[in-house]
VMD Tcl script that builds the backbone (N, CA, C; Angstrom):
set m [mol new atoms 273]
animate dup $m
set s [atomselect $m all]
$s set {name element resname resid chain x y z} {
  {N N UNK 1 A -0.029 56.918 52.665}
  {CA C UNK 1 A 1.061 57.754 53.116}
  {C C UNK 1 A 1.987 56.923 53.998}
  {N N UNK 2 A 3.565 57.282 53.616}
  {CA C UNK 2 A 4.385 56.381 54.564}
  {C C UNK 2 A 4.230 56.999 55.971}
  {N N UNK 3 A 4.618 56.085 57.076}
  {CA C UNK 3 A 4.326 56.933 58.265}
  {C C UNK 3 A 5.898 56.127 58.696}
  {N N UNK 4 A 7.330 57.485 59.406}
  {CA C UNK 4 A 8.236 57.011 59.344}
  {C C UNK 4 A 8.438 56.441 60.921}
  {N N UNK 5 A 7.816 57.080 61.589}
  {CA C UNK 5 A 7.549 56.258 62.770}
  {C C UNK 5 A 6.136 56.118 63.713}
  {N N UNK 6 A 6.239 54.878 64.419}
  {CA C UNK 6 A 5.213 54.224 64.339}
  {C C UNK 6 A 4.364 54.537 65.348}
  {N N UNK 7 A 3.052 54.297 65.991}
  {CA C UNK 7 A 2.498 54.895 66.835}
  {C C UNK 7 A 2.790 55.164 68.098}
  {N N UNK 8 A 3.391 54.278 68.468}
  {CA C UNK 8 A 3.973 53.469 69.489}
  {C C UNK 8 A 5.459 54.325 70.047}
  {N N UNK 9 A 5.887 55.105 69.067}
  {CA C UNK 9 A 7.046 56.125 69.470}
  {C C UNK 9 A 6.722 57.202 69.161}
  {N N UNK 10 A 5.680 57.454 68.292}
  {CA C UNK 10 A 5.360 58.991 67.895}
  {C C UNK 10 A 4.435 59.696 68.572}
  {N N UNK 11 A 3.452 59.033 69.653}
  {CA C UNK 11 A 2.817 59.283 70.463}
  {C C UNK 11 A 3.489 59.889 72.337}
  {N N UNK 12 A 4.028 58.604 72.506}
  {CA C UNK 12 A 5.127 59.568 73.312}
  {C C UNK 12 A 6.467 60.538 73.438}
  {N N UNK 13 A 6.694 60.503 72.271}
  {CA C UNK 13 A 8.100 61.363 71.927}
  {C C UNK 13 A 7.124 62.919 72.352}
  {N N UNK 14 A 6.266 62.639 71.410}
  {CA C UNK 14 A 5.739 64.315 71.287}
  {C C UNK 14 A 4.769 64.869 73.168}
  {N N UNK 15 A 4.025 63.855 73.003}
  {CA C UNK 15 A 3.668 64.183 74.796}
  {C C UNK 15 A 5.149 64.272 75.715}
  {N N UNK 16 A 5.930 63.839 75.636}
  {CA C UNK 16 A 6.987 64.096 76.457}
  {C C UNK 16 A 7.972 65.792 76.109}
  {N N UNK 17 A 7.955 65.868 74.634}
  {CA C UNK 17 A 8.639 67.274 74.805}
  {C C UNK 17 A 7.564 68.684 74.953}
  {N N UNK 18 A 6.300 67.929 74.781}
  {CA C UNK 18 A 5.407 68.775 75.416}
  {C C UNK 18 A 5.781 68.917 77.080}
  {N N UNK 19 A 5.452 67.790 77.595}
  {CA C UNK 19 A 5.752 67.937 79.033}
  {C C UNK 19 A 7.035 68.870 79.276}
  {N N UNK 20 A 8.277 68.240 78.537}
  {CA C UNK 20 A 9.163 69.214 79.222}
  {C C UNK 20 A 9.188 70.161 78.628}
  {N N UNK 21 A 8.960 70.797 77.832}
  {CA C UNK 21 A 8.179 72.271 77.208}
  {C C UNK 21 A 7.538 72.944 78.458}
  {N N UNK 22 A 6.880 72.385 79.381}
  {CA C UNK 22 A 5.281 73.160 80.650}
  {C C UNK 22 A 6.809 73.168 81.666}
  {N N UNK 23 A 7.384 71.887 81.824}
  {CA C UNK 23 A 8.405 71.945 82.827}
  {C C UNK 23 A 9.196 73.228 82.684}
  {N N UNK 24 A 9.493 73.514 81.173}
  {CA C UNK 24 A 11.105 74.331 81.698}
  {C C UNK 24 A 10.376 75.941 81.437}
  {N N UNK 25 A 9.336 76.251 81.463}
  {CA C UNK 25 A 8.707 77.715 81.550}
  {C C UNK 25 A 7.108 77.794 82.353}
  {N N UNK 26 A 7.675 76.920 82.883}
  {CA C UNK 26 A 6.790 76.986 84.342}
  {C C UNK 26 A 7.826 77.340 85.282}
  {N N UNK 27 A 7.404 78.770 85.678}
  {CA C UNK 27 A 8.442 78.380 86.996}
  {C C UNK 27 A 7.977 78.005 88.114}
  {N N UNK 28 A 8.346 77.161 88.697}
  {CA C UNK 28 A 7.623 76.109 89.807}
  {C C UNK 28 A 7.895 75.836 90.902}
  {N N UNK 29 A 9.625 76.671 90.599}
  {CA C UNK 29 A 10.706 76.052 92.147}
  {C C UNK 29 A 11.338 75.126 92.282}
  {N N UNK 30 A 11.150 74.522 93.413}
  {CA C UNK 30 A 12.004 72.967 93.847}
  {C C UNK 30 A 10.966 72.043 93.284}
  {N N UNK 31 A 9.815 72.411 92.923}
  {CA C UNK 31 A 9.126 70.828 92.348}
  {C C UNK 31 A 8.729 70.987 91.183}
  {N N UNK 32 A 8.017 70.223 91.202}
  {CA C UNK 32 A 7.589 70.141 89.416}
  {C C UNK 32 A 6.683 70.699 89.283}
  {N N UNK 33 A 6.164 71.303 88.020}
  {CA C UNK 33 A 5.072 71.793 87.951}
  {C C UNK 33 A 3.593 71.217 87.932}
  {N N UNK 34 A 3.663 70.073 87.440}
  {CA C UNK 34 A 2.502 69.002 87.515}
  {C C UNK 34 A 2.812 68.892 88.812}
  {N N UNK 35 A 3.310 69.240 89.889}
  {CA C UNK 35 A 2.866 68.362 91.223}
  {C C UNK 35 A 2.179 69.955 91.903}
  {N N UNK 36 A 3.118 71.342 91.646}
  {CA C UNK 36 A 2.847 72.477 92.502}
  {C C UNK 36 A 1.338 73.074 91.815}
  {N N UNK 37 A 0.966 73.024 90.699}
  {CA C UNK 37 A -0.236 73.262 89.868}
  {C C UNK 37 A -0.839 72.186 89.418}
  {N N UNK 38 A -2.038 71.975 90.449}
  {CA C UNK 38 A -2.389 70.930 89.501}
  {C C UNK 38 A -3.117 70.718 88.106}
  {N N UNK 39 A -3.466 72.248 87.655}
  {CA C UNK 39 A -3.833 72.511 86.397}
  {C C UNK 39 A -2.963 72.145 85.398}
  {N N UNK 40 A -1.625 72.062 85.964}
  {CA C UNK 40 A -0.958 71.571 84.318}
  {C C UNK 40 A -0.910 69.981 83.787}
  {N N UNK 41 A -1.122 68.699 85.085}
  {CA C UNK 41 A -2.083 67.843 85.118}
  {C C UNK 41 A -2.762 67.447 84.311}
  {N N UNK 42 A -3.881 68.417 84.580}
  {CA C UNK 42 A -5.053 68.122 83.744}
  {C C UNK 42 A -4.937 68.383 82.462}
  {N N UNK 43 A -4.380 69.866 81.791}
  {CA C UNK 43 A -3.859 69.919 80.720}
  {C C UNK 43 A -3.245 68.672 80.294}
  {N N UNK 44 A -2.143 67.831 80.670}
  {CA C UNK 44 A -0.901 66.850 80.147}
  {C C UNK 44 A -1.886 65.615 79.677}
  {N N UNK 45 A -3.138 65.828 80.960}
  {CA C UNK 45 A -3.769 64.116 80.318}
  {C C UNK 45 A -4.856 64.895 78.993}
  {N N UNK 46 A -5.748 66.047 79.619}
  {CA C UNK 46 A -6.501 66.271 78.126}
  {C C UNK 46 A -5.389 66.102 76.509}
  {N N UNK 47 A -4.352 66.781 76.530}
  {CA C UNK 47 A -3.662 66.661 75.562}
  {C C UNK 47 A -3.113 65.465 75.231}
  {N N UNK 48 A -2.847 64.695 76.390}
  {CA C UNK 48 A -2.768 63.363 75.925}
  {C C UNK 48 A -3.850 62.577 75.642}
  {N N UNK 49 A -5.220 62.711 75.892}
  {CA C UNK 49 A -6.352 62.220 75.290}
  {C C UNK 49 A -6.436 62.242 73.720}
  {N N UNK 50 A -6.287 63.911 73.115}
  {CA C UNK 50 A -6.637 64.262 72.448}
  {C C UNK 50 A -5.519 63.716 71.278}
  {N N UNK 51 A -4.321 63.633 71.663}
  {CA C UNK 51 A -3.361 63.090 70.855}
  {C C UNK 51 A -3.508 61.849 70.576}
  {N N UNK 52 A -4.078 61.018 71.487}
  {CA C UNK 52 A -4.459 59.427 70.886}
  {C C UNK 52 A -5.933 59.246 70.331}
  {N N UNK 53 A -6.428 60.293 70.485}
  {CA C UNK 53 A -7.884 60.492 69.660}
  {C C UNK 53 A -7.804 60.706 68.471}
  {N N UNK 54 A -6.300 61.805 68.050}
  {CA C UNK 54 A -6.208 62.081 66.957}
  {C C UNK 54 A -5.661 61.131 65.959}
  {N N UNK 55 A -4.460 59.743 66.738}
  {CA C UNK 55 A -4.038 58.965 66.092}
  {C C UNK 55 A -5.078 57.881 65.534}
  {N N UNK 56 A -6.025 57.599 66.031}
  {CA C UNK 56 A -7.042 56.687 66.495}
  {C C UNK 56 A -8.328 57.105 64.703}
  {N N UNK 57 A -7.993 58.770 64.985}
  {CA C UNK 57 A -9.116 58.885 63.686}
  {C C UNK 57 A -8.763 59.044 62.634}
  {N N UNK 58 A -6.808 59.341 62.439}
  {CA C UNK 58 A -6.184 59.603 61.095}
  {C C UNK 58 A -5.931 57.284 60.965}
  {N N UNK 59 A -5.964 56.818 61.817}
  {CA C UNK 59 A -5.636 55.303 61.347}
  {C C UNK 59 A -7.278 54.985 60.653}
  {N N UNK 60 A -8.261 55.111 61.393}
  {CA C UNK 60 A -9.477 54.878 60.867}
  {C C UNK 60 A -9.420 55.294 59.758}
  {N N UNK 61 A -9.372 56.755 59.062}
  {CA C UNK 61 A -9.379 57.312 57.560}
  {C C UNK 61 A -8.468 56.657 56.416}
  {N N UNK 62 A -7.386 56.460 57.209}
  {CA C UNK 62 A -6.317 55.827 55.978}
  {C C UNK 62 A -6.860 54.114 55.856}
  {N N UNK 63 A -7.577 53.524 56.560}
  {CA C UNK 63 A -8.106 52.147 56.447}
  {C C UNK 63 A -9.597 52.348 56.121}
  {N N UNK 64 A -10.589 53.216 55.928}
  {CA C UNK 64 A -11.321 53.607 54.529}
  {C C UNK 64 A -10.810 54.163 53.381}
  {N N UNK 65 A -9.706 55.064 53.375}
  {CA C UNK 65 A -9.450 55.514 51.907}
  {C C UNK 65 A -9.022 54.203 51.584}
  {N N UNK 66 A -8.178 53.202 52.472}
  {CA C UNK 66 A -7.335 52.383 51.743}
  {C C UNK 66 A -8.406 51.062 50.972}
  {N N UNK 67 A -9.725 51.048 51.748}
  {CA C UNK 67 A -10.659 50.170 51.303}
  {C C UNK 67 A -11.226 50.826 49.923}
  {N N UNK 68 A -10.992 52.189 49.623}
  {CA C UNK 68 A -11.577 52.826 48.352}
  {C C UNK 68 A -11.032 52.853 47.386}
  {N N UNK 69 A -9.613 52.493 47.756}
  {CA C UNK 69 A -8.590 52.835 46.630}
  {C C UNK 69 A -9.371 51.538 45.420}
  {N N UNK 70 A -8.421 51.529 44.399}
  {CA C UNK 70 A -9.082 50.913 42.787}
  {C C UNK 70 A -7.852 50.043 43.148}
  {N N UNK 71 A -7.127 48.659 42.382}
  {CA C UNK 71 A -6.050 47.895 42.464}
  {C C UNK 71 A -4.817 48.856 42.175}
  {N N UNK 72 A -4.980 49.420 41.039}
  {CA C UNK 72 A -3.899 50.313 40.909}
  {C C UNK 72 A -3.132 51.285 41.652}
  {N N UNK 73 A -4.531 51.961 42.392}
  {CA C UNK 73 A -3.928 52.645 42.979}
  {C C UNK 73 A -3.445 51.898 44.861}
  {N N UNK 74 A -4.031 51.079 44.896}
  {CA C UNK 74 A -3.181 50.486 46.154}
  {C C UNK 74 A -1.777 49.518 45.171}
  {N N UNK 75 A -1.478 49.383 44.149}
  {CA C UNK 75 A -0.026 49.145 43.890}
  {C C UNK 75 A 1.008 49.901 43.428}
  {N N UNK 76 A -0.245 51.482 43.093}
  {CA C UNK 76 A 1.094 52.842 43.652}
  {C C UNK 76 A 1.839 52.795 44.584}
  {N N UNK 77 A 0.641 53.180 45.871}
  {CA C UNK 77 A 0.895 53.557 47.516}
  {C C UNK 77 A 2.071 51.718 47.756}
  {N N UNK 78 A 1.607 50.754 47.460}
  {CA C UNK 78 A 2.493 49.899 47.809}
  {C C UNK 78 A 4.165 50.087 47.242}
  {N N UNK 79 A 4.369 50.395 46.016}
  {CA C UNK 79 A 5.502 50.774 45.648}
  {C C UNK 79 A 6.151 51.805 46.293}
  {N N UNK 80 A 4.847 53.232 46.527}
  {CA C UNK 80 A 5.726 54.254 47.388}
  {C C UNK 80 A 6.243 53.913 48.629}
  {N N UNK 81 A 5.372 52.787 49.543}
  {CA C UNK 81 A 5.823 52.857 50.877}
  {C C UNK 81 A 6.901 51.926 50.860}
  {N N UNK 82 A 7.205 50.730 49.890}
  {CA C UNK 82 A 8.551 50.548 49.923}
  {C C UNK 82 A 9.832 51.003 49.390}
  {N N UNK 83 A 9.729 52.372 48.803}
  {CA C UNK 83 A 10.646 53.202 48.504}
  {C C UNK 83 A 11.735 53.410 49.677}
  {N N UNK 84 A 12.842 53.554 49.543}
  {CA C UNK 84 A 14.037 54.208 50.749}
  {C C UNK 84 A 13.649 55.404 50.849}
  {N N UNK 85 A 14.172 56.027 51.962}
  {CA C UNK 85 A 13.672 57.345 52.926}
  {C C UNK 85 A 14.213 58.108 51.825}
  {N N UNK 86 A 14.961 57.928 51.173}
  {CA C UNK 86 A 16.286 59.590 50.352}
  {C C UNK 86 A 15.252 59.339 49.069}
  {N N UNK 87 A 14.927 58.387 48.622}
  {CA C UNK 87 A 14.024 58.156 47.278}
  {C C UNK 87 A 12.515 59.040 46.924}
  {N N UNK 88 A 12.281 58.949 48.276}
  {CA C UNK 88 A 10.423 58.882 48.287}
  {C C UNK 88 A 10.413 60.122 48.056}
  {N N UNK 89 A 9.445 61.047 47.301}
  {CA C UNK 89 A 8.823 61.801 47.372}
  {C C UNK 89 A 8.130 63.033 48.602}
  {N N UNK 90 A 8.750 64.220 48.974}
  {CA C UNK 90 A 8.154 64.953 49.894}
  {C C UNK 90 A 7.023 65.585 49.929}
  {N N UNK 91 A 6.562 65.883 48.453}
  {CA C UNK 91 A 5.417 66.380 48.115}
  {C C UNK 91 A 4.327 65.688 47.869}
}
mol reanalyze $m
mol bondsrecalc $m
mol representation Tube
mol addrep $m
């Protein structure tokens, strides 16, 4: 599977509009909500655990399927992932 961006930006893009997601319906006042609760804290790092746990076990799976694949079919997936973005396939 193509992956259009890479771990390295797709990991914090999404923890961050989470964060400001808790920020802007928390109401909290003059501070932040991670500083006035410290339960939301703990939430931000479990979810951030769990989000690099999750990247961590979908990279492991795609580097066994990719050890299972037959020649052919790793010179499908190679053709698809160098396809252009408007080309490739959504389904």
């Amino acid at each position: 599977m193509k992956k259009y961006f890479p771990v390295y930006v797709r990991v914090p893009v999404i923890f961050f509009i989470v964060f400001a997601l808790l920020e802007y319906f928390i109401d909290s006042g003059d501070r932040a909500a991670f500083i006035k609760y410290p339960m939301v804290s703990v939430f931000l790092f479990v979810f951030l655990f769990i989000l690099i746990a999750i990247e961590i076990t979908l990279s492991a799976v795609n580097r066994v399927m990719y050890q299972l694949m037959t020649a052919e079919e790793r010179a499908k997936e190679a053709y698809e992932n160098s396809l252009p973005f408007k080309e490739s396939s959504w389904y």
